[in-house]
Biotite code that builds the C-alpha atoms (Angstrom):
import biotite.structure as struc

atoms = struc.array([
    struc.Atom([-4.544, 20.932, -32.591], chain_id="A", res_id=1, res_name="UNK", atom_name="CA", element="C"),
    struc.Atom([-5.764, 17.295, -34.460], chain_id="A", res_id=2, res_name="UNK", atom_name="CA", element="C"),
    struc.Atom([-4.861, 14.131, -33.599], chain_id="A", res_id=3, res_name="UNK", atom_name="CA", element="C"),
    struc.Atom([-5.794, 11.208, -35.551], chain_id="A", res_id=4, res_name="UNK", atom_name="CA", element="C"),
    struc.Atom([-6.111, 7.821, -34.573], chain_id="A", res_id=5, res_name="UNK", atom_name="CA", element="C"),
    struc.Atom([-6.761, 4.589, -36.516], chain_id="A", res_id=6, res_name="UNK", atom_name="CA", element="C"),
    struc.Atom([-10.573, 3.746, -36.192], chain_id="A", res_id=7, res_name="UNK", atom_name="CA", element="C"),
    struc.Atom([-9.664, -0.243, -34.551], chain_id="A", res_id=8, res_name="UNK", atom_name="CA", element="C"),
    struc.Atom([-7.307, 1.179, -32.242], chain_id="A", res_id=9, res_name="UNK", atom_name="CA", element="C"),
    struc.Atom([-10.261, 3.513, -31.402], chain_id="A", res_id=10, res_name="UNK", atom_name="CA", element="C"),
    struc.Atom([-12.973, 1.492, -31.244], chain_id="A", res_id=11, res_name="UNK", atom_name="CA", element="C"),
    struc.Atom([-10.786, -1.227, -29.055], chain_id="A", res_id=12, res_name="UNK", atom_name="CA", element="C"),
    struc.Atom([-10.102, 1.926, -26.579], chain_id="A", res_id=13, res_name="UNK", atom_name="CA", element="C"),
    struc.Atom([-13.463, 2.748, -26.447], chain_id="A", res_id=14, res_name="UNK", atom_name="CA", element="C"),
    struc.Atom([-14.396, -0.409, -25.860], chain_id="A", res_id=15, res_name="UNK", atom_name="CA", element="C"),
    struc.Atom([-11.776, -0.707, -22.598], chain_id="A", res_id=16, res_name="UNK", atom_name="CA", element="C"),
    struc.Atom([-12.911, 2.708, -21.628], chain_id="A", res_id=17, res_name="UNK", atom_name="CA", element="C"),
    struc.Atom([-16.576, 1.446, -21.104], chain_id="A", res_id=18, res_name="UNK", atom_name="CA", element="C"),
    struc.Atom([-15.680, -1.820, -19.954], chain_id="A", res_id=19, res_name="UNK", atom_name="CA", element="C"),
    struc.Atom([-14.090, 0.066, -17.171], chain_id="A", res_id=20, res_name="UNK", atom_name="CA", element="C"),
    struc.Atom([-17.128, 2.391, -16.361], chain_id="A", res_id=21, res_name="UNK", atom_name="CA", element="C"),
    struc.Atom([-14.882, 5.105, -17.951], chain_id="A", res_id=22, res_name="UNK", atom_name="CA", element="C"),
    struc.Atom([-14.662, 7.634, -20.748], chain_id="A", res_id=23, res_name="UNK", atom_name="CA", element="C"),
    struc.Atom([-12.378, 7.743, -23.386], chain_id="A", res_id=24, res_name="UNK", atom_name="CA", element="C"),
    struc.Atom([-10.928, 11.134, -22.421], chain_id="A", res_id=25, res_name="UNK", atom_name="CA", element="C"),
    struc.Atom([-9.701, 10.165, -18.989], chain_id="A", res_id=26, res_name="UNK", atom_name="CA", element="C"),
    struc.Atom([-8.465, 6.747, -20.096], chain_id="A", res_id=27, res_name="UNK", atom_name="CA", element="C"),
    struc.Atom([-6.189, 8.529, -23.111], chain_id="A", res_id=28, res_name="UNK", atom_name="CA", element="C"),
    struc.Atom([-5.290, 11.416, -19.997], chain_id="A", res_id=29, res_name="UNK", atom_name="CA", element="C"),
    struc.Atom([-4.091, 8.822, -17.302], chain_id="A", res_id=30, res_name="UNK", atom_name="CA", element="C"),
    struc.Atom([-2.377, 6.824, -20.128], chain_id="A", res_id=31, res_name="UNK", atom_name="CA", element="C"),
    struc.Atom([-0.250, 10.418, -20.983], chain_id="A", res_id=32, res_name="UNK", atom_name="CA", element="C"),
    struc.Atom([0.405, 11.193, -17.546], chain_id="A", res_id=33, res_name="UNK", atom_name="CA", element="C"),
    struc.Atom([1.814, 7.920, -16.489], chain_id="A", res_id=34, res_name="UNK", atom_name="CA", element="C"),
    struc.Atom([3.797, 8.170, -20.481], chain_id="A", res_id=35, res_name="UNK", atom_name="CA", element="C"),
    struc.Atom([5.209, 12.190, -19.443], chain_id="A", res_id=36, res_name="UNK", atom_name="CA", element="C"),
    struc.Atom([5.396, 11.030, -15.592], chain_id="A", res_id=37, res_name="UNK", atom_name="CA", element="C"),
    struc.Atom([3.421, 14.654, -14.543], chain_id="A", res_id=38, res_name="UNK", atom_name="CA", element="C"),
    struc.Atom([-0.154, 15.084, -14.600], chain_id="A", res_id=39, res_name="UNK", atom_name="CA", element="C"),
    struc.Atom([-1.480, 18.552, -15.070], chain_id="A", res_id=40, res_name="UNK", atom_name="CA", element="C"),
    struc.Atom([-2.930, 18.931, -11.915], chain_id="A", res_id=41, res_name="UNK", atom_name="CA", element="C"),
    struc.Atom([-1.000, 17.128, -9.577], chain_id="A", res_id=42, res_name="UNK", atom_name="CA", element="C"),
    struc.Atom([-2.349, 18.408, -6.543], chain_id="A", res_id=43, res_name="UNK", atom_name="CA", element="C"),
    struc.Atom([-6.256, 17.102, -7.293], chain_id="A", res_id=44, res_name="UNK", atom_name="CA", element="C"),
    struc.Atom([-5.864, 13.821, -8.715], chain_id="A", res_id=45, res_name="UNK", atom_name="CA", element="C"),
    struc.Atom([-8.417, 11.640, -7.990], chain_id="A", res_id=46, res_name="UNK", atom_name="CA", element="C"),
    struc.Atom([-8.515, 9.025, -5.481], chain_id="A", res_id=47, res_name="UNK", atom_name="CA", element="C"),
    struc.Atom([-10.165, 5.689, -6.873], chain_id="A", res_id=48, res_name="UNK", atom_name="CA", element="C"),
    struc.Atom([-13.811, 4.785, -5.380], chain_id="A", res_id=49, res_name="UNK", atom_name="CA", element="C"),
    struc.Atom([-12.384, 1.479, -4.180], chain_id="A", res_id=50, res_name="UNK", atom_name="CA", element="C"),
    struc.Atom([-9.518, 3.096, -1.705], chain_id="A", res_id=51, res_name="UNK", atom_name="CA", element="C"),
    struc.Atom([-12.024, 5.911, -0.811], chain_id="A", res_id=52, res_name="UNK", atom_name="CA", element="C"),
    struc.Atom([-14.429, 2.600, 0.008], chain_id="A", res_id=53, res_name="UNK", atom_name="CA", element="C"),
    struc.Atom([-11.673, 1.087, 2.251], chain_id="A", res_id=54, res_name="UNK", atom_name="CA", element="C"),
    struc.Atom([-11.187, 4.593, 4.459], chain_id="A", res_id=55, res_name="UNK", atom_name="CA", element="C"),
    struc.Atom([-12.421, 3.747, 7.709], chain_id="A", res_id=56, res_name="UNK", atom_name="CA", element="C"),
    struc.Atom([-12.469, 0.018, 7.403], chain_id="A", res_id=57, res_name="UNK", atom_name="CA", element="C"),
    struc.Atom([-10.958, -2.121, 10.219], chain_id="A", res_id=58, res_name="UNK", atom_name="CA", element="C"),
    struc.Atom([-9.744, -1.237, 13.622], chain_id="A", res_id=59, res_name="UNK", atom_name="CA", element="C"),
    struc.Atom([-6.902, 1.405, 14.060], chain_id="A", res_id=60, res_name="UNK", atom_name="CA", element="C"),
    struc.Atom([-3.980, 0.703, 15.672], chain_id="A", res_id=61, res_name="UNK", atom_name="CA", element="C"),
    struc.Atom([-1.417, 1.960, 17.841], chain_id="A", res_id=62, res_name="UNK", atom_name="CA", element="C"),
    struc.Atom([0.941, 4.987, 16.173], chain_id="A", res_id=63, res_name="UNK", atom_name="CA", element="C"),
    struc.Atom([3.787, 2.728, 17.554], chain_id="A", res_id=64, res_name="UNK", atom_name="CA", element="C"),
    struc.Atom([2.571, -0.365, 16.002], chain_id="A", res_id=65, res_name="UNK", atom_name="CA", element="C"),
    struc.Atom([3.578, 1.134, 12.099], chain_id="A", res_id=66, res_name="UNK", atom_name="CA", element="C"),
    struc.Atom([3.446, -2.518, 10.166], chain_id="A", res_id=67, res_name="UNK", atom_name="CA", element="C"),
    struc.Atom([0.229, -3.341, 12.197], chain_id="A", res_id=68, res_name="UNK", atom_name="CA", element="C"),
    struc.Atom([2.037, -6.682, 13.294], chain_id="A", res_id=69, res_name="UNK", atom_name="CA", element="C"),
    struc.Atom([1.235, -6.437, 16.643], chain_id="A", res_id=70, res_name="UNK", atom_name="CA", element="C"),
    struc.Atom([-2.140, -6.197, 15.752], chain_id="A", res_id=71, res_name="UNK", atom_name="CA", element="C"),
    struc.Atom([-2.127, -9.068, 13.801], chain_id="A", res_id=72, res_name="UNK", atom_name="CA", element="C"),
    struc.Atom([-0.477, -11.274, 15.691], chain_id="A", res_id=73, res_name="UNK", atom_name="CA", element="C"),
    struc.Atom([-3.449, -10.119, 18.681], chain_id="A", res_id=74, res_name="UNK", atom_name="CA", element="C"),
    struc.Atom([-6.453, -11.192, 16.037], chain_id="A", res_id=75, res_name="UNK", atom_name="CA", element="C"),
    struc.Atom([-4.446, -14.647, 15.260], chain_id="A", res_id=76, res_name="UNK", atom_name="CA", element="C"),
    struc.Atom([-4.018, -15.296, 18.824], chain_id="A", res_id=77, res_name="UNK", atom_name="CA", element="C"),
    struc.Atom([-7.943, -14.531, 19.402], chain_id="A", res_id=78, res_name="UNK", atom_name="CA", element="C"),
    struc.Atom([-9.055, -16.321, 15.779], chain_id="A", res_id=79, res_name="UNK", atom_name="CA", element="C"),
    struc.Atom([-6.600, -19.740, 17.086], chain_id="A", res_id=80, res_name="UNK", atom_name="CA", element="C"),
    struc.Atom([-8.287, -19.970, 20.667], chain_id="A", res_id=81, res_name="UNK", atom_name="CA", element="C"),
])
């Protein structure tokens, strides 16, 4: 199977690709599976560095306290002292 593509529209998608620290390939793959609405692999997409750099950060909080408000209401009582 071919596929042709116009040589700006290329070169402007390779130039997004690598602005984004990506290659071509995955930018053209994410942009079909969000355009068909199913990936191939569903069940190992990647997660994206900057959620995977967010695991972890903060305090938890309670399994009750869903929406974290409690929470936050507690750190602007302590940060209004």
């Amino acid at each position: 199977m071919e596929v042709t593509i116009d040589s700006k529209l290329y070169q402007q998608a390779l130039t997004y690709a690598q602005q984004q620290g990506l290659n071509l390939t995955s930018v053209i793959e994410n942009f079909l599976v969000r355009f068909v609405g199913s990936s191939k692999n569903t069940t190992e997409q990647a997660v994206p560095d900057v959620v995977l750099s967010l695991l972890g950060a903060g305090e938890s909080v309670p399994d009750e306290d869903l929406n974290a408000r409690e929470a936050y209401y507690d750190y602007l009582e302590q940060k209004y002292k």
